[in-house]
C-alpha positions in Angstrom: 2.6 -19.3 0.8 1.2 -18.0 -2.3 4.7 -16.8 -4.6 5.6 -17.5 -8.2 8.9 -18.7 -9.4 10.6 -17.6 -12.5 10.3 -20.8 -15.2 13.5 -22.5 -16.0 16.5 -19.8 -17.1 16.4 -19.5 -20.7 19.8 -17.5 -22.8 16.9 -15.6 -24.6 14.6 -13.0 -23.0 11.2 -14.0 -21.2 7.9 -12.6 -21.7 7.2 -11.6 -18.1 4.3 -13.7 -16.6 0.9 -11.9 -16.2 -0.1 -11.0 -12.6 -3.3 -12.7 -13.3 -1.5 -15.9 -12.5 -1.1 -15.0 -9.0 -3.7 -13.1 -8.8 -7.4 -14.4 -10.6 -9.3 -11.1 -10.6 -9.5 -8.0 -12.7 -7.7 -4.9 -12.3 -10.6 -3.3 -11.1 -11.8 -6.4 -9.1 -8.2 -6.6 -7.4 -8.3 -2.5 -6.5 -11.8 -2.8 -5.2 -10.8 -6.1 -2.9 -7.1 -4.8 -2.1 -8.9 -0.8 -1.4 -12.1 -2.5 0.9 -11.6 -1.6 4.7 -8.1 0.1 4.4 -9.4 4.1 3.2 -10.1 4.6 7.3 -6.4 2.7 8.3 -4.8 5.4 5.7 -2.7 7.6 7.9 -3.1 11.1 6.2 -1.4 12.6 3.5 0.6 15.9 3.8 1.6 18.5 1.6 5.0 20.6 1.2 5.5 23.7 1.3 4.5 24.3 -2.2 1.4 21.7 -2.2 2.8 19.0 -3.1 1.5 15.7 -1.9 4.4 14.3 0.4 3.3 10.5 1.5 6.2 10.1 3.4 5.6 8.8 7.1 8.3 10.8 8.0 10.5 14.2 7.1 14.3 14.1 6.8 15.5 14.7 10.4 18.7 15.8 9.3 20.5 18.5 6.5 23.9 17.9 4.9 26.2 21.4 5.3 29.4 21.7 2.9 32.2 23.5 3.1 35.4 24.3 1.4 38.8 23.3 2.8 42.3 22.6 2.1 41.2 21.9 -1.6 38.2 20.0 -1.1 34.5 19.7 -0.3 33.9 18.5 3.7 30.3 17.6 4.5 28.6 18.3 8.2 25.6 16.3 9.3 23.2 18.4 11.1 20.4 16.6 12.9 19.3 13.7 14.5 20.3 10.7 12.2 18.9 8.3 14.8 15.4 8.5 14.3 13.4 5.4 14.4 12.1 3.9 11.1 8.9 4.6 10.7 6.3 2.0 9.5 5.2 1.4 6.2 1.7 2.9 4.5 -0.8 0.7 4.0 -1.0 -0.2 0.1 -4.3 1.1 -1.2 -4.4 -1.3 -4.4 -1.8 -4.6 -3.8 -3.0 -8.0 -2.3 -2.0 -10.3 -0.4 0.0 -12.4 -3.1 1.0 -9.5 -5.1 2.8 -8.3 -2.1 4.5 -11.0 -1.6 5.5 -11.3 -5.2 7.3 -8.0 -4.6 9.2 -8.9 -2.0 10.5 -12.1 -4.0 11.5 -10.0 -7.2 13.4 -7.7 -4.7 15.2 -10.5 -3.8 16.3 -11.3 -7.0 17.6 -8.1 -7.8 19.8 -8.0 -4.5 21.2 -11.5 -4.6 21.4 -11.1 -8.4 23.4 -8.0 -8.1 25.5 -9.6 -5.2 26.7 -12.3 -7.6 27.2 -10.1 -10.2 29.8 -8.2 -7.6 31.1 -11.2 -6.4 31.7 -11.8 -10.4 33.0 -8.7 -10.9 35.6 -9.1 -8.1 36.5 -12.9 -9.9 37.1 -10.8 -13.5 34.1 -12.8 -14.9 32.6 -9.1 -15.6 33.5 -7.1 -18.7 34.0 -3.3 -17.9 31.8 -1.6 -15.3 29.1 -2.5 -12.9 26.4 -0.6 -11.7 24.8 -1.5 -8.2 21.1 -0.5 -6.5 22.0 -1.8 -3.3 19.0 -0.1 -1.2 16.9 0.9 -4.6 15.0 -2.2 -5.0 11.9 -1.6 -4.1 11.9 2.0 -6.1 12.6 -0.4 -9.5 11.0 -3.3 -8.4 7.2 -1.9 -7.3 7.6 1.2 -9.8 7.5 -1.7 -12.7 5.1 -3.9 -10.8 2.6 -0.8 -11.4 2.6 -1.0 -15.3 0.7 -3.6 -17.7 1.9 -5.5 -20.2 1.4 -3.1 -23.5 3.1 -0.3 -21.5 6.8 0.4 -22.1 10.1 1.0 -19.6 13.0 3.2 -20.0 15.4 2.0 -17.3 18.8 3.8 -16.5 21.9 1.9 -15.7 21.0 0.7 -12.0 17.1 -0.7 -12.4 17.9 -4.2 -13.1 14.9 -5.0 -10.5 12.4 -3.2 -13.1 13.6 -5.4 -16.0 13.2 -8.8 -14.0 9.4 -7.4 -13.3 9.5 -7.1 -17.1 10.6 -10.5 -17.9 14.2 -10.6 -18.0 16.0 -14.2 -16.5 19.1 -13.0 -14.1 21.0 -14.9 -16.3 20.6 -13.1 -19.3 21.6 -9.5 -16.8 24.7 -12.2 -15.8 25.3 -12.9 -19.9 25.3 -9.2 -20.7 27.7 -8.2 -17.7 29.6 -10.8 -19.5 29.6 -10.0 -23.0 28.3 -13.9 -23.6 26.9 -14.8 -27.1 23.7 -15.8 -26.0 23.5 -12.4 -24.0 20.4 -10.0 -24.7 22.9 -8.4 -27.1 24.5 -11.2 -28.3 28.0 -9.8 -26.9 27.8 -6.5 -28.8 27.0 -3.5 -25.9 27.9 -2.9 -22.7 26.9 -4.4 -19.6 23.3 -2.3 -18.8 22.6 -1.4 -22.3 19.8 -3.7 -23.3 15.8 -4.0 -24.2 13.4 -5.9 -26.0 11.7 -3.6 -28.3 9.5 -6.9 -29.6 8.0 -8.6 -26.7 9.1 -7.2 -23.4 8.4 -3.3 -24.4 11.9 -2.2 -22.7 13.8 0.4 -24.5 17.5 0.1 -23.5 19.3 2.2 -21.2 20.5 5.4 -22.4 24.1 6.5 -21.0 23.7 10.1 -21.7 21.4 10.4 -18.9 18.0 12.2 -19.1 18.0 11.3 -22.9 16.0 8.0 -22.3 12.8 10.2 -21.3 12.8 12.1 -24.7 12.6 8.6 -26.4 9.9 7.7 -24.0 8.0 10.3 -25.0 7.9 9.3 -28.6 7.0 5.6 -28.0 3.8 7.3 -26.0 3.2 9.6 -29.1 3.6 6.5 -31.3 1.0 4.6 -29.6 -1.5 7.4 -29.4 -0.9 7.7 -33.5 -2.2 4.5 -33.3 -5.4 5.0 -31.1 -3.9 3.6 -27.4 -3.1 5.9 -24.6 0.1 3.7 -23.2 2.2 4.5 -19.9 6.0 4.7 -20.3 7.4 4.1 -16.8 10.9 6.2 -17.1 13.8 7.1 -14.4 16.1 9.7 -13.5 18.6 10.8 -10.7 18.8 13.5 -8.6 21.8 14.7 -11.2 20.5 13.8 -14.5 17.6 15.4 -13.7 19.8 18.7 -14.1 20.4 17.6 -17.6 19.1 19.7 -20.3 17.7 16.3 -22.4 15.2 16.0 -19.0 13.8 19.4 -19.1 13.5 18.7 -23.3 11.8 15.1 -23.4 9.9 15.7 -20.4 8.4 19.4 -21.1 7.6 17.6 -24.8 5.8 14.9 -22.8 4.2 17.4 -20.5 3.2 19.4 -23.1 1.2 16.9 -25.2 -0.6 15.1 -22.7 1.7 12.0 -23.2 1.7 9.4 -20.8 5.1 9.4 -19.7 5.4 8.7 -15.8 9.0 9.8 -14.5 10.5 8.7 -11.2 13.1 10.8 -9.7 15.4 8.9 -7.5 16.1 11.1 -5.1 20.0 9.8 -3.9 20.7 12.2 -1.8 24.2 12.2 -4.2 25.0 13.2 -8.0 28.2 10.7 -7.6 30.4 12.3 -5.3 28.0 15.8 -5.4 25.8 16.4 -2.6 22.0 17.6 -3.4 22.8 21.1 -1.3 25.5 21.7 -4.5 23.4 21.3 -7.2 20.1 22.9 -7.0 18.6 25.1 -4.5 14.9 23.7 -4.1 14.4 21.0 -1.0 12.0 18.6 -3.2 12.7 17.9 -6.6 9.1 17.3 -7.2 8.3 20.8 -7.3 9.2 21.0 -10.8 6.1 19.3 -11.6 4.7 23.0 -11.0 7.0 24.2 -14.1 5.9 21.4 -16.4 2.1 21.7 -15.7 1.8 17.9 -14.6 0.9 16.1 -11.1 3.8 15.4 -8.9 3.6 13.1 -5.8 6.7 12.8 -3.5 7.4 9.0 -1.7 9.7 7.5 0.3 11.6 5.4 -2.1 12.7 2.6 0.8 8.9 2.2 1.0 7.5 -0.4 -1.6 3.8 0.6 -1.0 4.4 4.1 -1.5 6.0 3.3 -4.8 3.6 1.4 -6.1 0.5 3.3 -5.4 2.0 6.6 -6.6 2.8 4.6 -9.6 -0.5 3.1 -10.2 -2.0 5.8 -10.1 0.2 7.6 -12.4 -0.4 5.0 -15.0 -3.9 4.8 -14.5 -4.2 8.4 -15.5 -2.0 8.1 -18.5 -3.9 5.1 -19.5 -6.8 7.3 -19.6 -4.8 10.0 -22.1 -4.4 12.6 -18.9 -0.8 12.9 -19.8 2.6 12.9 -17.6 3.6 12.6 -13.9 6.6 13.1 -11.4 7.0 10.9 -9.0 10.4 11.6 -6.4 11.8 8.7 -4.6 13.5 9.7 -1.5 16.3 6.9 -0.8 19.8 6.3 -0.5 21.8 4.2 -3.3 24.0 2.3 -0.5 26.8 1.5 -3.3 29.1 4.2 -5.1 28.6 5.3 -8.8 29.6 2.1 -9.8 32.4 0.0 -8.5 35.4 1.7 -9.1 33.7 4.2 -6.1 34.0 3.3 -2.8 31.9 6.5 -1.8 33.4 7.6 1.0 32.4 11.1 0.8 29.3 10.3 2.3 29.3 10.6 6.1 29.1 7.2 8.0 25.6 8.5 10.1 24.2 8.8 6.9 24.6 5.6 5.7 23.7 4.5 8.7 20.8 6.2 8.7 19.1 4.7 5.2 20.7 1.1 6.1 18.2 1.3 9.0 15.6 1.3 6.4 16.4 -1.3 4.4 13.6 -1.7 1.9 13.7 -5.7 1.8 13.5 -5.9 5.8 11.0 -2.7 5.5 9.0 -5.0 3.1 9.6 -8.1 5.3 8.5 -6.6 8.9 5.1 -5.4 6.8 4.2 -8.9 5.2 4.7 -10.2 9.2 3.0 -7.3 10.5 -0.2 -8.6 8.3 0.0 -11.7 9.1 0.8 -12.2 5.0 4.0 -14.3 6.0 5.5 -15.4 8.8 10.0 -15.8 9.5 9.9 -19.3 8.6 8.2 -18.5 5.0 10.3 -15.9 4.7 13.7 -17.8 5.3 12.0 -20.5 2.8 11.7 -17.7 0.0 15.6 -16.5 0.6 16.6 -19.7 0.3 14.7 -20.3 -2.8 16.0 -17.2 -4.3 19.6 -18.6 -3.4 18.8 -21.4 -5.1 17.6 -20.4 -8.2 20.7 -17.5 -8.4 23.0 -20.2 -8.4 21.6 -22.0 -10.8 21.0 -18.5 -13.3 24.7 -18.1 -12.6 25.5 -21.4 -13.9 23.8 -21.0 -17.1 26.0 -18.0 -17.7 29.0 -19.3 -16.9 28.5 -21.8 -19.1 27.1 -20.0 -22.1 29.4 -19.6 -24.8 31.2 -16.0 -25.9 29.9 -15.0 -29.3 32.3 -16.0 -32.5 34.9 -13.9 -33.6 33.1 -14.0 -37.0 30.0 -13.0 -36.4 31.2 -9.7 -34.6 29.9 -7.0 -37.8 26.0 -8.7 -37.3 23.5 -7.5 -35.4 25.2 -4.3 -34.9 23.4 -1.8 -37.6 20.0 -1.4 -39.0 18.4 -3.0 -41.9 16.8 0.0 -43.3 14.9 -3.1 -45.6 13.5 -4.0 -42.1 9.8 -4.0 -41.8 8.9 -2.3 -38.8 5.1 -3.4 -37.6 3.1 -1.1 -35.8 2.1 -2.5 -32.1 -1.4 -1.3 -31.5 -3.2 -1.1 -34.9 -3.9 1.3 -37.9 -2.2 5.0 -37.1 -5.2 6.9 -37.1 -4.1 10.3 -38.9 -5.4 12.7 -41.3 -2.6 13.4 -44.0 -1.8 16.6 -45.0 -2.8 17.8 -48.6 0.1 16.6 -51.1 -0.7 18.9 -53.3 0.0 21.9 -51.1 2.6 24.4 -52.6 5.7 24.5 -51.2 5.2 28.5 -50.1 2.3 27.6 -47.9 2.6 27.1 -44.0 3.0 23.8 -42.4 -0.2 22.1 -42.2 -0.4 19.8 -38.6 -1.6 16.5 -38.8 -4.8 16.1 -36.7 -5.9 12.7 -35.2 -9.5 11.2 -36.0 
């Protein structure tokens, strides 16, 4: 069985290891190889009602009907919620051992996060934590798509993303628990870390949608500076209400930046069902609005993810601007753990724990012949292994000193800050302009 394992834990961040490891051939090598013999096995592509591609193998067989009474919202479930799970698409880019290296990282985010909750429930966790209990393979294969000079903007609940990044579970374990030798050296919150230096992960924003506006800039930054970048960034169904969406991601839109933006479609803005909060069916039509390509996947499908997101960073790589990409899924947990979520009917849960995307993932790779049960069971076990051993190294990492708690918490403005991708390739504007003129742009070479 072909899989790589994370290097030993380390309290500091970890450049994320290139895919060329498992995988020897170019990008373009690995599509043609991965792509030969599958385009006829491709089961076709539909649109929806507005012409937007829907990859999905299958349409929601059920709708969610609210109603008012006795001082609260009471939700009906209308439709089959039986349905068999349908299989998954055939990747048109992974291979073989990059599949399987999915799979593993998806793992790692659900037995990390499962420690973390056992953790949490032990007090070992400092303030809130935020679970993606069914989401892995939307963070996991989303990230998988980007390369190494391109950026991320997680939210709170894509901890899978920044392991595909390069980030040990033990450093997610030392921020949870405010440890000194924690990506933030015991100064922020739980989920609100990045590595603007090595890893190319900007941290996650709680005022949600504000994330993509920052995304935006990094992409503008780069271009400045002669590279067309992807920046992979996340929303809700909720926050994608939010006025700081519509603003970064029309900016993106606007100016052709490569800013790729996955919708996770939850089905539930915390306790408010979809049918309450905006009137379309697929949030994907917006795309329309903004002027960009928008795709619509099933979000428990790891293939689906990735593809859509390939491609989406292929063509900002190539300067053709943004994307939208909506994840259909369920978030099996509550808003965080204080939420139990029991507004959400039981047949709907149901429902989306039938498609599971780690035994979706699993029933593929046997399904290919890729792996068999045995290998599989080997990998869990692995992964238990090495989550036990992550845990240890942040239980036993030290909290930061009392005296060292006013460092590392503003900016040096005497800070050099280096430019990532070379000389910023603008024409200045005339200094010597009066004051009375107009504005003068700056144009790029």
């Amino acid at each position: 069985m072909a899989t790589s394992k994370i290097e030993a834990p380390s309290p500091a961040p970890i450049e994320s290891k290139p895919k060329s490891a498992l995988n020897p051939q170019s990008a373009n090598e690995a599509e043609a190889t991965a792509a030969a013999g599958k385009e006829a096995s491709q089961p076709p592509v539909g649109t929806n009602p507005h012409g937007i591609p829907d990859w999905r193998l299958e349409q929601s067989p059920f709708h969610i009907e609210s109603e008012w009474a006795n001082g609260e919202y009471r939700y009906k479930v209308t439709g089959d919620t039986n349905t068999p799970v349908p299989p998954m698409r055939p990747s048109k880019y992974l291979t073989k051992e990059q599949s399987i290296e999915m799979l593993r990282y998806m793992i790692i985010n659900r037995r990390m996060e499962a420690t973390l909750e056992s953790m949490y429930k032990q007090s070992q966790v400092i303030g809130g934590l935020y679970l993606s209990l069914g989401q892995e393979a939307c963070s996991v294969a989303s990230a998988y798509a980007l390369d190494k000079d391109d950026w991320l903007g997680p939210m709170i609940r894509n901890q899978g993303s920044m392991i595909v990044k390069g980030y040990q579970p033990s450093a997610t374990m030392m921020q949870y628990m405010g440890k000194g030798a924690s990506p933030t050296k015991g100064r922020d919150s739980g989920s609100h870390y990045g590595d603007l230096k090595k890893l190319n992960v900007v941290a996650p924003i709680s005022h949600l949608g504000d994330s993509i506006g920052v995304l935006a800039g990094v992409a503008l930054g780069a271009r400045l500076q002669g590279k067309n970048i992807a920046c992979l960034a996340y929303i809700g169904d909720g926050g994608q209400s939010t006025g700081p969406t519509y603003e970064g991601f029309n900016f993106a839109a606007v100016q052709r930046l490569g800013v790729v933006l996955v919708v996770e479609h939850n089905s539930w803005a915390y306790s408010t069902p979809v049918e309450l909060q905006f009137a379309c069916k697929d949030l994907a039509d917006r795309a329309i609005g903004y002027g960009v390509p928008g795709v619509i996947v099933d979000g428990t499908d790891a293939n689906q993810v990735y593809d859509a997101t390939h491609e989406a960073v292929a063509r900002a790589h190539r300067g053709e601007g943004a994307s939208i990409i909506e994840a259909k899924l369920m978030r099996m947990k509550g808003h965080a753990m204080h939420d139990p979520a029991q507004y959400i009917p039981m047949a709907v849960k149901e429902y989306w724990k039938r498609r599971d995307p780690i035994a979706r993932m699993e029933q593929y790779l046997k399904e290919t012949d890729w792996m068999n049960e045995g290998q599989i069971a080997e990998m869990h076990a692995e992964v238990e292994r090495f989550i036990d051993e992550e845990r240890a190294v942040a239980e036993a990492a030290p909290m930061p000193e009392p005296e060292e708690a006013g460092t590392d918490v503003y900016f040096d403005n005497a800070t050099d800050i280096p430019v990532k991708y070379g000389e910023v390739r603008v024409k200045h504007a005339n200094p010597n302009r009066k004051l009375t003129e107009p504005s003068v742009h700056a144009h790029y070479k």
